[in-house]
N, C-alpha and C positions, 0 to 999 in steps of 0.2 A: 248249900247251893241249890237253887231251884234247876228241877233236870231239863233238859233240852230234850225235847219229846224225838220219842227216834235212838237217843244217846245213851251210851252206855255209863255207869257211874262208876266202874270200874277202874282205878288206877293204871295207867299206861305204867310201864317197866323203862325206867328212861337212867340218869346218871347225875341229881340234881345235889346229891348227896349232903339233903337237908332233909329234917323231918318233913310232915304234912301239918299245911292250918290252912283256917278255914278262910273265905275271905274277909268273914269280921272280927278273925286272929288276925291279922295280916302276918308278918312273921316274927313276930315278938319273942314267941317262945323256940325259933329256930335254931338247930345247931347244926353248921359248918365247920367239919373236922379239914377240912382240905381248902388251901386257894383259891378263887374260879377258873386261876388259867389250870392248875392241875383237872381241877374236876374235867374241864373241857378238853383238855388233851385227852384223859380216859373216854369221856362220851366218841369223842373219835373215832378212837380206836373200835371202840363197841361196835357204833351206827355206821361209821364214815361219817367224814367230814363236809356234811351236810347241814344248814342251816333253813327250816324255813321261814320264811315270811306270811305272817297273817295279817293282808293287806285288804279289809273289806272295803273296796274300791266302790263304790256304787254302780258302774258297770258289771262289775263279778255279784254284787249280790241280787245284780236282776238277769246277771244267766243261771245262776241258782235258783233262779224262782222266786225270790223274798222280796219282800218289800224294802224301801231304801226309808230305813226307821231304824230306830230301835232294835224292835223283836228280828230285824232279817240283820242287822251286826251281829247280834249275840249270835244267833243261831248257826251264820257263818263261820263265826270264830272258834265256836267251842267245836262244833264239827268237824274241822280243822283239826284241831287240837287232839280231837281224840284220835282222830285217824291218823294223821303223820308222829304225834307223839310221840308210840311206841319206837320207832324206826330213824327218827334225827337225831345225833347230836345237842341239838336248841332249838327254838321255834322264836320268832325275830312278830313279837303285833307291833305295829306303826301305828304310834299314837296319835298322832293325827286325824286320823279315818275314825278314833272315836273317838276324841275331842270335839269333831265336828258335831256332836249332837252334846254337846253340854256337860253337865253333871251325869244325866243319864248314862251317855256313852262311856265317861271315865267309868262309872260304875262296870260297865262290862267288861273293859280293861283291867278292874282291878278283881272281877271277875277271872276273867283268863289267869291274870300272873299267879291267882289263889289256886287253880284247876292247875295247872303246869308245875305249881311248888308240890302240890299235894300228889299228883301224878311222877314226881322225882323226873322233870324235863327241864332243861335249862332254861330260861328266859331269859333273854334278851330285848330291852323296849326300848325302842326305836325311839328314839323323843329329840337327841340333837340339840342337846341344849347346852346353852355357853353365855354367861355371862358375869360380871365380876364382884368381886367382895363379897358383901352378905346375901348379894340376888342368887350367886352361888353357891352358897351356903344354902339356902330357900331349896335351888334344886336338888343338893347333894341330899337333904332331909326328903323330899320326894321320892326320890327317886333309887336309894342308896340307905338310908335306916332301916336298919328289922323291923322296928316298929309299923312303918309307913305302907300301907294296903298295894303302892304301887310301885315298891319296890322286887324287881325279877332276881336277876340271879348277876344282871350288869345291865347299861345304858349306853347307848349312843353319847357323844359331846362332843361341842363346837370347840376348836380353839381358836379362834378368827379373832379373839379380843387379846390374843396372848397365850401362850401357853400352860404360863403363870399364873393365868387367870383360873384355873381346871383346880389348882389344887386342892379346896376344898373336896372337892368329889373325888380323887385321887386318894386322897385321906380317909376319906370315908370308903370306900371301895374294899382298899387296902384296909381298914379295920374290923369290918364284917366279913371279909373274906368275900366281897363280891368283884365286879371289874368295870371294865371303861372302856370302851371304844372312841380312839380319836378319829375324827374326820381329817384324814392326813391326803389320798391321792383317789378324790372320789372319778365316777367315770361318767358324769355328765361332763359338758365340752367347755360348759362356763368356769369351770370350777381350774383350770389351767390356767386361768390370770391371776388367780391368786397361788397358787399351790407352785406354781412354776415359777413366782418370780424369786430373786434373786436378792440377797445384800449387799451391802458395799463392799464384802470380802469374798462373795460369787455363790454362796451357800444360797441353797434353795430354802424357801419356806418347807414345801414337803421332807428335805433332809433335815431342818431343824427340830420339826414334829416328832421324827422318827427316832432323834437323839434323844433327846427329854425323855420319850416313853423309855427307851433302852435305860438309861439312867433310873426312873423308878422304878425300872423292874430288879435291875441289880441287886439288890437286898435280898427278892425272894427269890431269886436265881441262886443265888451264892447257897441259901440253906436247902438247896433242892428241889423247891418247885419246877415242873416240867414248864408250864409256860409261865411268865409273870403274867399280874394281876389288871396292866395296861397294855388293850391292844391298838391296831390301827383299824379305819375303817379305810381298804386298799381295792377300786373295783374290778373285777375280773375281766372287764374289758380294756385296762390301762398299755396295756401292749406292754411294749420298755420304757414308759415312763418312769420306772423308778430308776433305772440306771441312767437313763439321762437326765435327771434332777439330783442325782447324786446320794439318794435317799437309800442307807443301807436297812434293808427290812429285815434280815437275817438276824443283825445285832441287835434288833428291841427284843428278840427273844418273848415275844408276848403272839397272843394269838391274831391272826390276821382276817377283820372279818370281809369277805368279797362278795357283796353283790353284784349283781349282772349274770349267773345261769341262768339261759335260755332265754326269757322273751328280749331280753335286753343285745343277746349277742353272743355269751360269754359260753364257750364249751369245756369241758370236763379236759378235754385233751390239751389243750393252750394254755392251762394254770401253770406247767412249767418251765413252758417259754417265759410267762410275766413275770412268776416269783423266784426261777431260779432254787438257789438252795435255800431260801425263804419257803419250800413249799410243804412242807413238813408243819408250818405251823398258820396253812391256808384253812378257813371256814365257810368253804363258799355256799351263797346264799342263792337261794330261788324263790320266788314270790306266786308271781303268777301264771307259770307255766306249769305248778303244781296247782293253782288254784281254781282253775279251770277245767281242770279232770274231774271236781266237784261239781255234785253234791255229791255221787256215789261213794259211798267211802271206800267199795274196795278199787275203786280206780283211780282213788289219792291211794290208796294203800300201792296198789301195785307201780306208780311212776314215783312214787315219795322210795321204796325200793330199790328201784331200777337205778334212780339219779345215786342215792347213795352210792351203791356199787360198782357205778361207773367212777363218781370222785374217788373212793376208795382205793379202785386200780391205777388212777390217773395221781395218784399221791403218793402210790406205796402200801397204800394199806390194807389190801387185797388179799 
């Protein structure tokens, strides 16, 4: 990996509990002795249940100084990386923000997911993607093979075509020992016309989401995994939507990843008004209320910190 001037090349001490490769190893030669919902339960415990997000918005990387290109993504991201690294649970890049620049950008993406395996930090990539038969198949090889450079440690996914439709990348997940985040009760306002409505027998979309996942997690629940392998994406600003959609989050038993701390709304304190006894298997995510303390690293280091050990005490895990 070419160094990010400034950046240390030093491995962060994280809980990714796979070897290190390079990014043009992708992860071919990786071994995963554990789950991912275990590994993440352990990171947890470690960090606190904190997740961040590396979202080089173009706004954030021109209050960091950088050009909105190329070289001020990368340099964003890896930044980032090194600095909250140590100290999270996962770190969540949104592919999006480098997809926008093409081939180039993916390359920094598969950049970071390299720097984060090799650094032993969970990855999690933001990608959201859902679509059926072999186009699903297409993603679950993306996104989800050892083999594939852009493959983290699990993925975001739609199930808006069915939930049926996921299985590919379920199966895949499930055989490398990675995971899955479903979009089941996100906390933008549009997303309650679909998530809240209802079937002929009064079950919610969002409660049928939440069955399915608990369902494929049974198998690795049953032989001991701390969390299964399928989680939700549940946002921390949902208030009691999940009890009044019927959706029990407790029984998928998989991890629960919750965007919205801080710039969005969501506080450390109110995770267990939302999740209830579901909270024990909450990830809540922050974006840019840590990425705005940059560029200095140690004042990402010091609120990447803070925010941990606040969710930490607000979860129990203090």
């Amino acid at each position: 990996m070419t160094e990010v001037p400034g950046a240390s090349s030093t491995p962060a001490t994280g809980s990714s509990g796979s070897t290190a490769a390079t990014n043009g190893e992708a992860g071919a030669h990786e071994v995963r002795a554990l789950p991912f919902g275990t590994r993440l339960a352990d990171a947890m415990d470690v960090h606190g249940p904190l997740c961040v997000g590396i979202d080089p918005h173009p706004s954030l990387v021109h209050e960091w100084g950088l050009p909105d290109g190329v070289p001020g993504l990368r340099e964003l991201a890896l930044r980032t990386l090194e600095a909250v690294g140590p100290h999270v649970a996962a770190v969540k890049p949104q592919a999006a923000f480098f997809e926008r620049w093409g081939s180039q950008g993916v390359a920094v993406l598969e950049e970071v997911v390299a720097t984060a395996r090799a650094a032993h930090v969970l990855c999690i990539v933001d990608a959201k993607r859902g679509d059926i038969g072999s186009t699903m198949e297409g993603y679950a090889d993306a996104f989800l093979d050892p083999a594939s450079a852009l493959a983290g440690d699990a993925v975001t996914v739609s199930p808006y075509l069915g939930y049926g439709s996921l299985a590919p990348a379920v199966r895949r997940a499930q055989a490398s020992q990675r995971g899955v985040f479903v979009l089941a009760l996100t906390s933008n306002p549009e997303g309650a016309e679909v998530q809240h409505a209802r079937n002929e027998s009064g079950t919610s979309v969002a409660a049928t989401i939440a069955a399915h996942a608990a369902a494929d997690n049974a198998a690795e629940i049953a032989v001991g995994a701390r969390l299964g392998s399928v989680g939700l994406v549940t946002g921390a600003t949902i208030g009691g939507a999940a009890s009044q959609v019927g959706a029990d989050l407790a029984a998928v038993h998989g991890p629960l990843l919750a965007p919205g701390i801080g710039e969005q709304g969501g506080r450390p304190a109110d995770l267990r008004a939302t999740f209830g006894a579901a909270l024990p298997a909450v990830l809540a995510s922050a974006s840019r209320s840590i990425l705005r303390l940059g560029p200095t690293p140690a004042r990402l280091v010091e609120g990447t910190r803070r925010l941990a050990a606040e969710l930490a005490a607000a979860t129990g895990r203090a």
